[in-house]
C-alpha positions in Angstrom: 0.0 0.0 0.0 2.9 2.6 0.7 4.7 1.4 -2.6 1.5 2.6 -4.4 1.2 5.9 -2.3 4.8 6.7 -3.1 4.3 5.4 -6.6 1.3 8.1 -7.6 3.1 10.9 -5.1 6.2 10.3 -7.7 4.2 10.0 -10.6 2.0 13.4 -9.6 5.5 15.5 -8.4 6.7 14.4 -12.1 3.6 15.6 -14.2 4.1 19.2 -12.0 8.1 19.3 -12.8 7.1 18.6 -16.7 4.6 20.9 -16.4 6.6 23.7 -15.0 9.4 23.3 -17.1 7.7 23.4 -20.6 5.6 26.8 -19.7 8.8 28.4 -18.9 10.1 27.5 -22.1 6.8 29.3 -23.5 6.9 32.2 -21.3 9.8 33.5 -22.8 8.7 35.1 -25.6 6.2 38.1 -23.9 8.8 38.4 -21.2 11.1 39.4 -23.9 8.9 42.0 -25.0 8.2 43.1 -21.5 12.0 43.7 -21.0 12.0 45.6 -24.2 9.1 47.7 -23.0 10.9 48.6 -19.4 13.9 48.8 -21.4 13.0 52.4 -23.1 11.7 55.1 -21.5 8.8 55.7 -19.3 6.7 58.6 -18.6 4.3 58.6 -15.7 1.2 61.6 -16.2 0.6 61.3 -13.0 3.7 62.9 -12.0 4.2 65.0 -14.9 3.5 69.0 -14.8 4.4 70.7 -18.1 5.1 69.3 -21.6 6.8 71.5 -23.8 8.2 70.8 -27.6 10.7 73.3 -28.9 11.5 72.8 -32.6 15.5 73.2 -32.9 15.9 73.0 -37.0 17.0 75.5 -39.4 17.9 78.3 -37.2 14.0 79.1 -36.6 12.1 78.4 -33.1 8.7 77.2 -32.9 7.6 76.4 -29.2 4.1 74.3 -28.2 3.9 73.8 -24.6 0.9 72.1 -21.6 0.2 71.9 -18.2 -3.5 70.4 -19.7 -3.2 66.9 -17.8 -5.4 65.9 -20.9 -3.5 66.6 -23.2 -0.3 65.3 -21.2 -2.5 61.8 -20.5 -2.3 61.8 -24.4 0.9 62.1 -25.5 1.7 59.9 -22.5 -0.8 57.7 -23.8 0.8 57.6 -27.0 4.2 57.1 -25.8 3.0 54.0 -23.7 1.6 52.6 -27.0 4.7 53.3 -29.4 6.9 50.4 -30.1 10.8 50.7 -28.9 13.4 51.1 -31.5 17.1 50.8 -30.8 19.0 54.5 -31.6 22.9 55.2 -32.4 23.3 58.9 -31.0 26.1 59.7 -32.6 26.4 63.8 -33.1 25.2 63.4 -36.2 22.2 62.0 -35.3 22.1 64.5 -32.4 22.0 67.6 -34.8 19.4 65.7 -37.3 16.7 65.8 -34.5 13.7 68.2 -35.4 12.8 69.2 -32.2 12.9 68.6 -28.0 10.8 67.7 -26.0 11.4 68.7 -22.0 9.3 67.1 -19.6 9.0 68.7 -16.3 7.6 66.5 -13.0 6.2 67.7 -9.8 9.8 67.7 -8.3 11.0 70.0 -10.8 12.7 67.6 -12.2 13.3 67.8 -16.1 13.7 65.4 -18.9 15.4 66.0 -22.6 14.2 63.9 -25.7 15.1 64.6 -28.8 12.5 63.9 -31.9 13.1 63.1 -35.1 10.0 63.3 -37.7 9.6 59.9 -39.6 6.4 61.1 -41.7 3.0 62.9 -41.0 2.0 60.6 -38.8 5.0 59.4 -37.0 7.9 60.4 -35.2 11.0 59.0 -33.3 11.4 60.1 -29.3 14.9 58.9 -27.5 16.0 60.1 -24.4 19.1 62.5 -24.9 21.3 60.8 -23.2 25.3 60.6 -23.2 25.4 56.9 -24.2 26.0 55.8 -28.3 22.6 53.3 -28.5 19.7 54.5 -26.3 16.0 53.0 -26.8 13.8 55.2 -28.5 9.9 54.7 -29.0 8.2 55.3 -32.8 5.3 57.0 -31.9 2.0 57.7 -34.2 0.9 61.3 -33.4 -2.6 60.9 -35.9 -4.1 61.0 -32.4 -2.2 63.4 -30.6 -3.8 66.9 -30.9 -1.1 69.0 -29.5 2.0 66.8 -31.4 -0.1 66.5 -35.0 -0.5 70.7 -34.9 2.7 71.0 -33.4 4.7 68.6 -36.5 2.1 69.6 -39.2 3.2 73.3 -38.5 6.9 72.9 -38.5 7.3 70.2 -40.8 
């Protein structure tokens, strides 16, 4: 009777340690994609208190700038949703971006990006940062009110 007890208890801690090791072999692929995700940058609304996009190109100055937390939930929004792309930021690169964008949080705190326009209804966003590759997000705009003007205009 305890040879069959052990028997199944084997049998049932086998099936588990099967079970566990081929979903882990599945799992892989949206973890991936989550590591991607966390790898570029993140923007919170919540904590954000001023948007402002400043084109830098051709020696003229456009500026579009929010404290709307509807319009910031959007292009926040957007961000979220755009899909990472790898950048080299070489100084090149650097001086091809159309505009900034500086994000300032409750603390005070700032952020640079740098955009560069891809079409009407797309542009690139990377965090200026003093690395060669940085993750940048491809964001569509189509949606964004205050980005579409804002690109339409300067474009």
């Amino acid at each position: 009777m305890k040879k069959i007890i052990s028997i199944c208890a084997l049998t049932a801690l086998s099936f588990t340690l099967i079970g566990c090791a081929s979903t882990s072999a599945t799992d892989k692929s949206p973890q991936t994609k989550q590591e991607q995700k966390q790898n570029a940058f993140q923007l919170n609304s919540a904590n954000i208190t001023d948007i402002e996009i400043l084109q830098t190109t051709n020696n003229t100055t456009s500026k579009s700038q929010t404290d709307n937390e509807e319009m910031i939930q959007s292009i926040v929004s957007a961000v979220q949703k755009g899909t990472p792309k790898q950048i080299t930021l070489d100084q090149k690169k650097r001086q091809s971006a159309h505009s900034t964008i500086t994000v300032t949080y409750k603390d005070d705190a700032k952020e640079e990006f740098l955009v560069w326009v891809d079409n009407k209804e797309q542009v690139t966003i990377a965090k200026d940062e003093k690395k060669d590759k940085v993750q940048g997000v491809v964001v569509n705009i189509k949606d964004v009110k205050m980005m579409k003007d804002f690109f339409k205009k300067t474009s």
